[in-house]
C-alpha positions as CSV (number, residue, x, y, z in Angstrom):
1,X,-1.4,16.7,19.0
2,X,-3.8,16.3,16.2
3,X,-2.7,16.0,12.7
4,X,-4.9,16.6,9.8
5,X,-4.6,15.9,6.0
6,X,-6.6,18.3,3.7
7,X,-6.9,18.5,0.2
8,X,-9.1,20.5,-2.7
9,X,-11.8,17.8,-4.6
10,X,-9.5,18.2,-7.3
11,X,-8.2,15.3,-5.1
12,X,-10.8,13.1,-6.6
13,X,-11.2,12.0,-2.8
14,X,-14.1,12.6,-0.3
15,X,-13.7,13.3,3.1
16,X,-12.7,10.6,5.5
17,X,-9.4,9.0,6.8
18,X,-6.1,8.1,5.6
19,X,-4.7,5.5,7.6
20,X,-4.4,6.8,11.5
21,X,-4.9,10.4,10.2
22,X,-8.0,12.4,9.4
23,X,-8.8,13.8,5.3
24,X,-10.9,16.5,5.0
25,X,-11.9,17.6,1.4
26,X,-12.6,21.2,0.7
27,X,-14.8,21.0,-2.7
28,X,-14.0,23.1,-5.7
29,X,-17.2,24.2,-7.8
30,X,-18.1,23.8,-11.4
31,X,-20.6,26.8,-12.6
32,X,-22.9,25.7,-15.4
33,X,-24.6,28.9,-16.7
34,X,-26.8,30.2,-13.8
35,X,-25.9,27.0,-12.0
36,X,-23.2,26.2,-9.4
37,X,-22.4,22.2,-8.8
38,X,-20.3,22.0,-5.5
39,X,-17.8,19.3,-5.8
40,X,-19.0,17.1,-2.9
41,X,-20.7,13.9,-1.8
42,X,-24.1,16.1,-3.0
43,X,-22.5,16.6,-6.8
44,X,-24.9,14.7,-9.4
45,X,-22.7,13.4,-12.1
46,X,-25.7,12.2,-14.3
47,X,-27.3,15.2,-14.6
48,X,-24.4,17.5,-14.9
49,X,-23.0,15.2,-17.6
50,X,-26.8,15.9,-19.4
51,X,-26.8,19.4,-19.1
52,X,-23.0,19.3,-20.1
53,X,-23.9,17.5,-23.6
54,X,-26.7,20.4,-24.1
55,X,-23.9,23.0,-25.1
56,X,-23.9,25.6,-21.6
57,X,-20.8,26.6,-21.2
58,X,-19.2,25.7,-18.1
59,X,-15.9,27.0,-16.4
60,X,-14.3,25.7,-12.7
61,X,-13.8,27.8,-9.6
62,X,-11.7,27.2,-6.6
63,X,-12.7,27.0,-2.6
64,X,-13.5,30.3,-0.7
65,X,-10.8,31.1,2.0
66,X,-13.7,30.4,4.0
67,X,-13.9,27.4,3.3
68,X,-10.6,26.3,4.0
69,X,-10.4,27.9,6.7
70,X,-12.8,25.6,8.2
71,X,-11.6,22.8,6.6
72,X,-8.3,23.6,9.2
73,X,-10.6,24.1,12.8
74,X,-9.8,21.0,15.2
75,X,-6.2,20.1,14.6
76,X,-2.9,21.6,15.1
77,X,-0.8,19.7,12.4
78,X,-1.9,20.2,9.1
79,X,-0.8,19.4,5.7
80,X,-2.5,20.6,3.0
81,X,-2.9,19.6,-0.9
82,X,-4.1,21.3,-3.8
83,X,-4.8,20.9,-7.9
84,X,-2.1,22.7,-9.7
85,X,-1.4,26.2,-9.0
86,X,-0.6,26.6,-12.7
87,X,-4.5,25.6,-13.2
88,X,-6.4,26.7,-10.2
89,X,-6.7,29.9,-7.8
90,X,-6.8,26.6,-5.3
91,X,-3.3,26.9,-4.3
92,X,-3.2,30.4,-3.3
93,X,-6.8,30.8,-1.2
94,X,-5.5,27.7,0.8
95,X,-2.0,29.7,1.3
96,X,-4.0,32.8,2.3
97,X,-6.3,30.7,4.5
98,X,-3.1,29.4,5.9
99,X,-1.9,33.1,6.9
100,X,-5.1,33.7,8.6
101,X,-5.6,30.7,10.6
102,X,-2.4,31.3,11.8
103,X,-2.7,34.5,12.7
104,X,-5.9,33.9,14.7
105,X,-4.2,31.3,16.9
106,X,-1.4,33.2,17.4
107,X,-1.9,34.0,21.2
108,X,-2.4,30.6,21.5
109,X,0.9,29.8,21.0
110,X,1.8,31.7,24.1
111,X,0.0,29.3,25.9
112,X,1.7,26.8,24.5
113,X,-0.4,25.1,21.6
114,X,2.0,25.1,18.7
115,X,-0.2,25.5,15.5
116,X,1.4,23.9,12.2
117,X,0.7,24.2,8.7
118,X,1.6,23.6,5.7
119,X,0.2,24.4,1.5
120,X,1.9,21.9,-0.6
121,X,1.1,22.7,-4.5
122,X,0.9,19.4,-6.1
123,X,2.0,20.7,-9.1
124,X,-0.7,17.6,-10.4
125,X,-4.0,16.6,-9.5
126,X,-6.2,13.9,-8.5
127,X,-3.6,10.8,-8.3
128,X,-0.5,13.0,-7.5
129,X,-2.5,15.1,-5.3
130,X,-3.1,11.6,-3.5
131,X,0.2,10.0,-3.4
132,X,1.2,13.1,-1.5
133,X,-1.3,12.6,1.3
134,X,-0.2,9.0,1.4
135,X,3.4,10.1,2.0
136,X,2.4,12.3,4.8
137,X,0.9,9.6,6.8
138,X,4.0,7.2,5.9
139,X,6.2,9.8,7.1
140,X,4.0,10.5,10.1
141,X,3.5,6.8,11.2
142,X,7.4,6.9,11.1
143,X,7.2,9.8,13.7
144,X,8.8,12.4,11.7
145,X,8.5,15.4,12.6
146,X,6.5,18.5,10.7
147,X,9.7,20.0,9.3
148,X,11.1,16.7,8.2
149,X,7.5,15.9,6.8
150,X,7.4,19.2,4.8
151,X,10.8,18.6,3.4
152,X,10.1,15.4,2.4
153,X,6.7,15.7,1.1
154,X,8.1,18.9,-1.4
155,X,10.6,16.4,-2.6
156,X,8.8,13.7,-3.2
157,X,6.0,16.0,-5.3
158,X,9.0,17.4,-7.2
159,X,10.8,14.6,-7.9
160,X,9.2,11.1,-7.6
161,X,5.6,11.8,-8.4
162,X,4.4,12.5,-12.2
163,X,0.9,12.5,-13.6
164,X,-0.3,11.1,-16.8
165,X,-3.4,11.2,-18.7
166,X,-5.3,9.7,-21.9
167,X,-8.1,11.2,-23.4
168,X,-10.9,10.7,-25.9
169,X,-11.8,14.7,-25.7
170,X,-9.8,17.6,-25.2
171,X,-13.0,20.0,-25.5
172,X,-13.7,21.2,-21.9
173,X,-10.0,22.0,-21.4
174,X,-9.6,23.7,-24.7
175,X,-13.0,26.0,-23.7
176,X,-10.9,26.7,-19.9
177,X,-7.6,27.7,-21.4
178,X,-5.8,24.5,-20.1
179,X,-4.2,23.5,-23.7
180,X,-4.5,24.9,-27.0
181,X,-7.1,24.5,-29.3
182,X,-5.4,22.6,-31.8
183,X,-3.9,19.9,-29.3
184,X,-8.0,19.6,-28.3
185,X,-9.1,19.4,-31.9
186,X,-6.7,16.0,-32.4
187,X,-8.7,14.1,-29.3
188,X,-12.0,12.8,-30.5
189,X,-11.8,12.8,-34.4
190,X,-11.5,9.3,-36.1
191,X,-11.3,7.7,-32.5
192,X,-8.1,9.4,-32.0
193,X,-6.7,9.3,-28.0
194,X,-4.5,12.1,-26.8
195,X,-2.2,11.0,-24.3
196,X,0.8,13.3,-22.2
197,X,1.4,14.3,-18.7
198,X,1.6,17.6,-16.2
199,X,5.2,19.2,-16.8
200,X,5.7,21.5,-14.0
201,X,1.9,21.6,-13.4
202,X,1.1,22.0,-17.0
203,X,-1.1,19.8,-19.7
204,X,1.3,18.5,-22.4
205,X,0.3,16.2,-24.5
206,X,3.1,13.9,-25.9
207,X,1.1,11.5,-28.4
208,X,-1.9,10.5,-30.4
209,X,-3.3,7.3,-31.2
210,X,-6.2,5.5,-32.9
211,X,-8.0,3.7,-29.9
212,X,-7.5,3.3,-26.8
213,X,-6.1,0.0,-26.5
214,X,-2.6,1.5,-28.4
215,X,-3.0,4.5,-26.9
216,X,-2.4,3.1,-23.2
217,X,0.1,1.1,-24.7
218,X,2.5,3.8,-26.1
219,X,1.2,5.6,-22.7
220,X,3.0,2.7,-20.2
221,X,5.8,2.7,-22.6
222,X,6.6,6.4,-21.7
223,X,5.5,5.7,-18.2
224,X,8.5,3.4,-18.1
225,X,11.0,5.6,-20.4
226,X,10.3,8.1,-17.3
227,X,11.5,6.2,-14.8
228,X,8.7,3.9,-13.2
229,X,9.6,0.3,-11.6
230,X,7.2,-0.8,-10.1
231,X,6.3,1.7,-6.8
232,X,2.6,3.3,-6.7
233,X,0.6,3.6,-9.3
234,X,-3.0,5.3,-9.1
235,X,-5.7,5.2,-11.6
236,X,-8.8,7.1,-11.7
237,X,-11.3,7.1,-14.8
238,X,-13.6,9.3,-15.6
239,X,-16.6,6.6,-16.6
240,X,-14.3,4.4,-17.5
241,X,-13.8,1.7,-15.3
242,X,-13.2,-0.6,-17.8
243,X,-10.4,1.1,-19.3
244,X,-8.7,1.9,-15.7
245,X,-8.6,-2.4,-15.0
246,X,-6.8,-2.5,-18.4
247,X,-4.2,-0.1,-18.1
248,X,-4.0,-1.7,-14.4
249,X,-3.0,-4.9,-16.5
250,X,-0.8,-3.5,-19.4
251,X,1.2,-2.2,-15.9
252,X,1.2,-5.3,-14.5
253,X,2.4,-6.9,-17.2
254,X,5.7,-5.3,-17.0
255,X,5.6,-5.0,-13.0
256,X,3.9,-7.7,-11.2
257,X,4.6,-6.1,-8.0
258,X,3.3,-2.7,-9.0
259,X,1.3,-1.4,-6.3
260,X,-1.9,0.2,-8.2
261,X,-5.1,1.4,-6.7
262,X,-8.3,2.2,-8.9
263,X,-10.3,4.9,-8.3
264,X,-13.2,7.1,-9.9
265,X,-13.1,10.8,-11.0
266,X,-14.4,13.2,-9.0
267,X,-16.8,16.1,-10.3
268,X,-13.9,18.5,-11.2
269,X,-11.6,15.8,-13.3
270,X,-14.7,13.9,-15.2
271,X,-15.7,18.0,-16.4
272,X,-11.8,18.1,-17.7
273,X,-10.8,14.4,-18.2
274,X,-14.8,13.8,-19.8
275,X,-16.2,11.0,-20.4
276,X,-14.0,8.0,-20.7
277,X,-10.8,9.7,-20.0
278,X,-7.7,7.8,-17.4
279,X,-5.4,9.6,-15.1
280,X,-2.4,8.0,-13.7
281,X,-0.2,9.0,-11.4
282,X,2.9,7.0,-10.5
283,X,5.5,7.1,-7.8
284,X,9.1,7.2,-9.8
């Protein structure tokens, strides 16, 4: 039996391997005027970042059926991840890529190949899309089975995994309909950082502060207030790895064990999070 872990770019993850199991990242795309940036290895940051700053509008779009479809060929366990379905068509062209895969290997199963899937919505992105997949290959190198996986894997999302974010620009999420326009017109003036979380799947910001430095601050104080002790942590920055090793120490400070891991935004989450912006996502 092969066992496969998939997941949207939204991820902030390229394709690869997750302990003893296989990733496979389906990319998202971002559509700059008459040009469309596919979320993968291939995606130029430096010059989508340039033509960003020259004003053309730019919106998201989520993976082709198609495209997850393939994304699910050579494997007959599969668990897959995507970006909020409260912010992304991801969610539902992975559960319709689901049906069909399904459906094609359906005689299959008469021959005894048993063919497994499963669309977990994240109800996050980026780090909580992550600390998902990590549970599935805990779970898995435990030898649990697919049902117990699933179970599991929907609780842990819904229960012990939040995402939190700080932000020097609102802008980009403002132009997409992610948050209102006066919550983006806060981030940005007078150094001001916006910092909040995804409730059910949703941006809400939760506080403003002048600079970053007391802005991660109040931010690890809610962290705490919300129930973290210590478990994982994952930061990824968008440019701003300087920022991500601070808030890895403000966390230490008050959990020396904390299990944290740093990573970079991926195409997708640097367009929303811009340029200097932190996502954490922490297991609670």
């Amino acid at each position: 039996m092969t066992v496969k872990i998939v997941a949207d770019s939204g991820a902030n993850l390229t394709s690869g391997r997750l302990g003893n199991y296989e990733t496979q990242i389906v990319p998202l795309s971002l559509i700059q005027g008459s040009t469309t940036w596919t979320d993968d290895e291939s995606f130029d940051q430096a010059t989508f970042n340039q033509a960003a700053r020259s004003g053309i509008q730019t919106s998201s779009a989520c993976p082709s059926i198609t495209s997850w479809l393939t994304a699910y060929e050579d494997a007959d366990e599969i668990y897959v991840f995507t970006i909020s379905a409260e912010l992304s068509g991801s969610y539902n062209s992975a559960r319709q890529a689901a049906e069909l895969f399904l459906e094609k290997y359906e005689s299959q199963e008469k021959a005894g190949r048993q063919i497994k899937i499963h669309v977990f919505d994240s109800r996050s992105a980026g780090p909580g899309e992550y600390l998902g997949m990590q549970k599935v290959a805990e779970l898995k190198d435990q030898g649990k089975s697919f049902a117990e996986v699933v179970a599991a894997v929907n609780d842990y999302l819904q229960e012990h995994v939040k995402l939190f974010f700080c932000l020097k620009s609102m802008t980009n999420l403002a132009n997409n309909g992610r948050v209102a326009p006066a919550a983006a017109r806060i981030a940005g003036l007078l150094k001001i950082c916006v910092y909040g979380w995804a409730d059910k799947g949703l941006i809400v910001p939760l506080g403003k502060a002048r600079g970053e430095k007391k802005a991660w601050k109040n931010l690890a104080r809610i962290i705490k207030d919300q129930g973290y002790r210590g478990g994982k942590m994952v930061i990824n920055h968008a440019g701003n790895l300087e920022g991500a090793e601070s808030f890895h120490d403000i966390a230490l400070a008050d959990f020396p064990g904390a299990k944290i891991t740093l990573g970079d935004c991926r195409g997708l989450c640097s367009f929303y999070a811009e340029e200097g912006g932190l996502m954490i996502g922490v297991e609670i």
